[in-house]
N, C-alpha and C positions, 0 to 999 in steps of 0.2 A: 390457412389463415384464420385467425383468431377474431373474431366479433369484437365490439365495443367494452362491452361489458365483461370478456372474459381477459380483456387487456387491459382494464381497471383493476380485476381480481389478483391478476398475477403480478402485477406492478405492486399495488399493495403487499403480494407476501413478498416481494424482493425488499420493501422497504422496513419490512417484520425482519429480515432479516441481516438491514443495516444498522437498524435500532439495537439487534443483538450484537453486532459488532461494538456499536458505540458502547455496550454495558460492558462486552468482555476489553474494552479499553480503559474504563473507568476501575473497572474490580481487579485488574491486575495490573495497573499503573504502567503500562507498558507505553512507550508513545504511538501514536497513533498511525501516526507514517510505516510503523514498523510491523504492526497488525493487519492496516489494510495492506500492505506488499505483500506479505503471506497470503494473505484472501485473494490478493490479484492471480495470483500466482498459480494457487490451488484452482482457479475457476476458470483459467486456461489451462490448464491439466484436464479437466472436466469433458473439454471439450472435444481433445485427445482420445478421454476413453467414449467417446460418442460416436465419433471418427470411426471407430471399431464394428460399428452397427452399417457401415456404407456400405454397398455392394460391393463395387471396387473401394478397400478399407486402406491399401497404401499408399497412394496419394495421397486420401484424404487424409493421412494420419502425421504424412510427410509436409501437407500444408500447416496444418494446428501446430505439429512442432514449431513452424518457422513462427505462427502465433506466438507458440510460449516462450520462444528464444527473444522476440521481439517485448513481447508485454514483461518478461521475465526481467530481462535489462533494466525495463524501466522502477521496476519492482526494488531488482537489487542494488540501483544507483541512488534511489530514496532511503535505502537502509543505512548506506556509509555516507551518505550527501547528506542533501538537500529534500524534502517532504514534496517540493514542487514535480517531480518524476511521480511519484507516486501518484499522484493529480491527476498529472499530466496521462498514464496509464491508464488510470480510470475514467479521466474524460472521453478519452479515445478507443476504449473498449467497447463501449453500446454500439456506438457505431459500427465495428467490425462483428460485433454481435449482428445486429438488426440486419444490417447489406449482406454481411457472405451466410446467415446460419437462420434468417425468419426470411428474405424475402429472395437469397440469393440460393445456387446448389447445394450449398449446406443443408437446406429445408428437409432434404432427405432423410437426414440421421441427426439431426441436433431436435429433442424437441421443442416447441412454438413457446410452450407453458414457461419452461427453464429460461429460455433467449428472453422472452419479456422479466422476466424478474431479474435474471442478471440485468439486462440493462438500465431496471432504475437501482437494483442494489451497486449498481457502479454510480450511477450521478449521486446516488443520496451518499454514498463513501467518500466520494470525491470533495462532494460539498463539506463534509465530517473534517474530513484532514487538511482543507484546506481554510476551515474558520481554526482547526486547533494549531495549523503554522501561524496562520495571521495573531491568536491569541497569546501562543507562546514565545512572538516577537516582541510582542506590546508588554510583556510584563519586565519590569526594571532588575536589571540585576542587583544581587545577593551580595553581599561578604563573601560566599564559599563561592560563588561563580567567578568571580574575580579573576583569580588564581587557583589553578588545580593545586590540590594537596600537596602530593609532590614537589611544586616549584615553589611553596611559601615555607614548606620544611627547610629546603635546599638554602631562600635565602636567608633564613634566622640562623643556619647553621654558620652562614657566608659572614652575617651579618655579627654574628660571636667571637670569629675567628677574628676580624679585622677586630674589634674591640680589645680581644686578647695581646694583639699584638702592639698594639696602641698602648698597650698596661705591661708592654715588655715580657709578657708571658712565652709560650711555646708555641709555632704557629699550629 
C-alpha cells in the first residue's frame, strides 16, 4: 500500500496524463468519446499483460479478459452510439481498479503506482468527455448539419425534376 503522499504523486501523473489525452483530442480534432474508448480500451489490455506477472497467470489472464470484454463493450458502444458508455466505462473503471488490483488479489501483479494513476486518469477522462457531450449538445445546429449532403443533393435533384415536368419537359 502506498502512503499519502505517494497517492497524491501518482494521481497527479495520471492526470499528466489526462491533460495529454485532452491535447491529443484538441490537435487531431477527433471526438473525444472516440479517443477516450481507445484509451479505455488499451488500459484494460494493460492489465491483461500484468496478469502475465501472477504466479498462477491463467486465471488471472482469463479474469482481465472478461475485464476487457466488459469495459471493451462499453468502449465500442460509445464509438457507434452514444459518448455516455464511454462515461459510464470510465466512471466505473477506478473502482474495479482500486478493489480487485490496489487492495484486492490483483495487488500481486498489478502495480500500486500504475492502479492509482489509472484511476484518476479514468475520473479526470470521464469528466473530459463528459463536459465535451454536454458542450457539443448545447451548440445550435448548422446549415450543413441539417441535412447530410447526400439527402439535400437528392432533394434538389427531386426538387428539378418535378419543375421539369411542370414545364412539360422529360421526366
Amino acid at each position: 500500500m502506498l502512503d499519502t503522499t505517494e497517492i497524491a504523486i501518482f494521481a497527479a501523473v495520471g492526470l499528466v496524463f489526462a491533460l495529454g489525452l485532452v491535447a491529443l483530442c484538441r490537435w487531431s480534432g477527433a471526438p473525444a468519446q472516440r479517443i477516450a474508448a481507445y484509451a479505455l480500451i488499451a488500459v484494460s489490455f494493460l492489465y491483461v499483460g500484468f496478469a502475465f506477472r501472477a504466479e498462477e497467470a491463467a486465471p488471472w489472464v482469463g479474469f482481465e479478459m472478461t475485464g476487457v470484454a466488459v469495459f471493451g463493450t462499453l468502449a465500442g458502444m460509445s464509438i457507434i452510439g452514444a459518448p455516455w458508455w464511454v462515461v459510464a466505462g470510465l466512471a466505473l473503471h477506478p473502482f474495479y481498479a482500486i478493489y480487485f488490483h490496489y487492495i484486492g488479489a490483483g495487488s500481486q501483479f498489478a502495480p500500486a503506482p500504475f492502479v492509482i494513476a489509472n484511476a484518476a486518469f479514468d475520473v479526470a477522462t470521464a469528466l473530459f468527455v463528459a463536459y465535451a457531450a454536454l458542450r457539443g449538445a448545447r451548440k445550435k445546429p448548422t446549415m450543413a448539419a441539417e441535412a447530410p449532403a447526400p439527402q439535400r443533393k437528392l432533394a434538389a435533384r427531386s426538387q428539378h425534376r418535378a419543375q421539369s415536368r411542370d414545364a412539360g419537359g422529360p421526366a
